[in-house]
N, C-alpha and C positions, 0 to 999 in steps of 0.2 A: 244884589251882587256888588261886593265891593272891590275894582280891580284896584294893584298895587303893586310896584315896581321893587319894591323891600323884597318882597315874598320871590319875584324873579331874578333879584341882585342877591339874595340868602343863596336858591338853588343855583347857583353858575359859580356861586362865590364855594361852595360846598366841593360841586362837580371840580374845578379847578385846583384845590388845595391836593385831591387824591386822585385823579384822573382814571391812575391802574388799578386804587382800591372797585370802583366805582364801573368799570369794565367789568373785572373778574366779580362784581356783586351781580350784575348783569346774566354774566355766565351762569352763576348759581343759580338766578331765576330760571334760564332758559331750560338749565336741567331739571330744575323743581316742576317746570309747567307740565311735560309730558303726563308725568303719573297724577298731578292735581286734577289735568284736560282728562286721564283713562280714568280716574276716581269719580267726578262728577258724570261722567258717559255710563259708567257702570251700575253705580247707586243706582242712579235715573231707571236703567234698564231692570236690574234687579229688582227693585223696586215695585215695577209695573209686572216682571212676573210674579211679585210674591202677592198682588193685585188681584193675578187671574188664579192661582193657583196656592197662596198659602193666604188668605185675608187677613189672618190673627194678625203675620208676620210684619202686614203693609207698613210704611210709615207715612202718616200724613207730610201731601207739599201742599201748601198753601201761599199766596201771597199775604206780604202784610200788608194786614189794615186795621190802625192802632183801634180798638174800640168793639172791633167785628171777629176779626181773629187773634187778636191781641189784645188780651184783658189790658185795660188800663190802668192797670197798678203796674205792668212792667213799661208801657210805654215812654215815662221819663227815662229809665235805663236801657232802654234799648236804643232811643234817638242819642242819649250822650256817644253810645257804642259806633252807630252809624257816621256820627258827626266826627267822632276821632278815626274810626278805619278810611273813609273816603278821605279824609284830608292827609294823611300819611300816606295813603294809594297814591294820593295826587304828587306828592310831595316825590315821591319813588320814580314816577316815572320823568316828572320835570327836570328831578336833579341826574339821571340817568342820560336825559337827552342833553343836557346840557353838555355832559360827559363825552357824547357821541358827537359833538359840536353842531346840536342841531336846535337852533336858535326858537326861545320861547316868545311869542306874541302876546302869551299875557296871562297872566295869574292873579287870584287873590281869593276872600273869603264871599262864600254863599250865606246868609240867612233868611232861612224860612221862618214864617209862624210855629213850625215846630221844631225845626232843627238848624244847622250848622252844617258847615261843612268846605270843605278847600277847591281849584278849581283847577288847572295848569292845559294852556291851549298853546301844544307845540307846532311850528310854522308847517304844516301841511306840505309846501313843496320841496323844502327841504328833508323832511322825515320817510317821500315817495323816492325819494333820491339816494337817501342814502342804501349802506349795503344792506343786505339783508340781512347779518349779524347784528349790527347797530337798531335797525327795527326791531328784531324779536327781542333784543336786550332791553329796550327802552316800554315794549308792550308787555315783559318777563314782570318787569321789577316791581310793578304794582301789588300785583298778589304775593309775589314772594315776600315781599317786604310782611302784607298782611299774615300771611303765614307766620314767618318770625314772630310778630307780634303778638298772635293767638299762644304760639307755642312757652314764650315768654309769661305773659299773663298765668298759664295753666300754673307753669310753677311758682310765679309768685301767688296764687291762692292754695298752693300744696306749702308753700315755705310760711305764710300768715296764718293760714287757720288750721288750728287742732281740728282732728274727723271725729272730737266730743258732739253729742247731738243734744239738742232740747224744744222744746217750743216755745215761739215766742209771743208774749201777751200784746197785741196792739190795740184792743179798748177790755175797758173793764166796765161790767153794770155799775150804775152807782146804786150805793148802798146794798149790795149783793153783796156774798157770803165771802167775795177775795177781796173787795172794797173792804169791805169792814176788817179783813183780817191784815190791813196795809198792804196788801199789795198795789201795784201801781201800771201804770203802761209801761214796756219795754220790758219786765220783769221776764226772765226764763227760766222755766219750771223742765227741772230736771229729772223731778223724782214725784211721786205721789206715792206717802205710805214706804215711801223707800223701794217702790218698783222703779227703775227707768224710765223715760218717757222719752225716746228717739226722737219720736215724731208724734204729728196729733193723730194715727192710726192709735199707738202705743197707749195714750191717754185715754181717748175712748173706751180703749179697752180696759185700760184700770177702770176706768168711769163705773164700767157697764156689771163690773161687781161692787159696787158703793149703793147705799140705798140712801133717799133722803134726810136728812139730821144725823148722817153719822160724822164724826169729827175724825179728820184728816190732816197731816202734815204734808204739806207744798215745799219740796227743798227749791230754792232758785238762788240766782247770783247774790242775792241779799243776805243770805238766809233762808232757817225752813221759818214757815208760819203756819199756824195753827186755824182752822177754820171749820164750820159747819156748815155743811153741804143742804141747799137748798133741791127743791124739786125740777126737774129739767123742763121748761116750758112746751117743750114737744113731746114730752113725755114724761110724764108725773114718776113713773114706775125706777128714772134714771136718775142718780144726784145731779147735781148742776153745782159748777164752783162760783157763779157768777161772772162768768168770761164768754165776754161773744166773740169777740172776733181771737183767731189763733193763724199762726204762720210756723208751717212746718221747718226750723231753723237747723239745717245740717252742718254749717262749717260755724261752728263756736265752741270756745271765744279764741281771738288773739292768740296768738304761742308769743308774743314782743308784752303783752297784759290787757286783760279788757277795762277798754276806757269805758265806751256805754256801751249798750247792744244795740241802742240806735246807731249809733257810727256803723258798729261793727256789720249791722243788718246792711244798712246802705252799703256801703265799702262792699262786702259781701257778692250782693246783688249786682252794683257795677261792674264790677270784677269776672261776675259769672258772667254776665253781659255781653262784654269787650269780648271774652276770650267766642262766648258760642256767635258772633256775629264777623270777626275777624278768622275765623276757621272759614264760615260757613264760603262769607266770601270768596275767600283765596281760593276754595274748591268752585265754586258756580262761575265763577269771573272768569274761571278759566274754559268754561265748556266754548265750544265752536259755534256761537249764533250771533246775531248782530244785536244790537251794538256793543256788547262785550268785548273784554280784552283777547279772549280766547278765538273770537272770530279773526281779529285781525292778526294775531298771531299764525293760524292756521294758512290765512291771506298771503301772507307773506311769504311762506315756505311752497305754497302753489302757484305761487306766482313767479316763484323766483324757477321751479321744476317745472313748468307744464305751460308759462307764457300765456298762449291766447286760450288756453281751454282753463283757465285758473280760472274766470268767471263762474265758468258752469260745474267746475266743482265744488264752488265753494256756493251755487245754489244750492245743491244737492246734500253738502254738509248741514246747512243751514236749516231748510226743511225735516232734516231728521232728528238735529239738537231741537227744534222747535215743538215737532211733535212727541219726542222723548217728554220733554218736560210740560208739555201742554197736558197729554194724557193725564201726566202725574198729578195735575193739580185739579182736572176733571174728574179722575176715580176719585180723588181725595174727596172732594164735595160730596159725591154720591151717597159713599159710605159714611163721614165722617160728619158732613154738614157743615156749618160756621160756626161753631161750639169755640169761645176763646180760650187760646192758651192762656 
């Protein structure tokens, strides 16, 4: 934990230059929460009926655990996503409170062994003090903020990548039939034979009428190449191009030009990233449990209506967002197991 007085003189320096911007950004949050607070309430619920009563329909909740529910090929891009939405949440509410003149005790950057991340620890009696507007404003702007930024993201991955499809090669046999015929890693195979190849379902499926030693044309970003189709090692009966590993590549290439498909893959993936982990947030942060944004938001409005019985309803909220989302991630297990995404 590294604290730093820059990161608290930036947000006041920020807060100060637009004071009314930075109130009415507030506002915005405060409207954005309700339906983000009734969205994550909802899912959650629906959810659990589509549990008891439609199973197809369910969708897995899971916690992450990079390795266990989280295949590790996405976990480098998912910590970048975590590491940028928390430190912008943070950044949202510091510069929010700042706005509200309620004095920050201390900010700066977190680093873990696997991640990053921002921190902003506004003065507690001061923040119990102020009005109630100024609270919900400053517990608002967290997820709104992440919201924007999910919603921001979507279209810059609709504005950079054509919805062209192909697969993408990330090893090749050596000395197999797409080695020998130059292909290489990162190469993307669009076409076999001049069929499409969307996805590696699509391939398969050309595959699966190819017989061994028949010769084939591989269209990809290079060029097509010309090769003879070896025997599938799972199965003598299927060609094989020489290609073990494949990645189903939906957003390529570039509509600005493709530089590699390795950038373009990376870029890609971060980008889907950011945007599915800056949604998810802005929705869950908002639900009513502790220690969430959404709890102390909900806090605030029951405490300011209802005085000395705001404790005990805001147990009562709590216990229901708890087991809302507990269930969820109990049936998930059941059914679904710890199979990683």
């Amino acid at each position: 934990m590294f604290r730093t007085k820059r990161f608290n003189d930036l947000m006041v320096r920020t807060a100060s230059r637009h004071p009314a911007f930075w109130k009415t950004y507030g506002n915005l949050g405060i409207i954005a929460s309700v339906p983000l607070m009734s969205l994550a309430a909802y899912t959650l619920a629906m959810n659990l009926y589509n549990f008891a009563y439609a199973p197809n329909s369910a969708t897995p909740v899971i916690p992450v655990v990079p390795g266990v529910t989280i295949s590790l090929t996405y976990v480098p891009y998912m910590l970048l996503a975590f590491g940028i939405a928390v430190t912008i949440h943070e950044g949202a509410h510091g510069t929010t409170a700042s706005a509200e003149k309620i004095s920050l005790k201390s900010s700066g950057i977190i680093i873990a062994p696997i991640t990053f991340g921002g921190f902003v620890e506004p003065d507690e009696e001061q923040f119990e003090k102020a009005n109630v507007t100024s609270r919900l404003r400053v517990l608002a702007s967290g997820s709104f903020t992440n919201l924007l930024a999910g919603i921001v993201t979507i279209l810059l991955l609709l504005a950079l990548f054509s919805p062209q499809a192909g697969v993408l090669i990330t090893s090749i046999q050596p000395n197999g039939p797409a080695a020998e015929a130059g292909m290489h890693n990162w190469d993307v195979i669009y076409a076999v034979n001049q069929s499409p190849t969307e996805d590696y379902s699509a391939l398969h499926q050309t595959l699966a009428g190819l017989k061994p030693g028949d010769v084939v044309q591989v269209d990809t970003q290079r060029g097509g190449f010309l090769l003879t189709t070896s025997a599938n090692p799972q199965n003598s009966s299927i060609a094989f191009l020489g290609i073990t590993s494949l990645v189903g590549y939906v957003y390529h290439p570039l509509r600005i030009g493709e530089f590699s498909p390795l950038i373009t893959y990376n870029l890609n993936l971060s980008l889907v990233w950011i945007q599915l982990v800056m949604i998810n947030l802005a929705i869950l942060n908002m639900l009513p449990m502790f220690p969430l944004d959404g709890d102390g938001f909900v806090y605030s409005i029951l405490k300011h209506k209802l005085n000395s019985r705001a404790d005990s309803a805001r147990t009562v909220i709590n216990i229901m967002s708890f087991g809302l989302l507990g269930l969820n991630i109990a049936l998930s297990f059941i059914r679904y197991g710890v199979t990683p995404f």
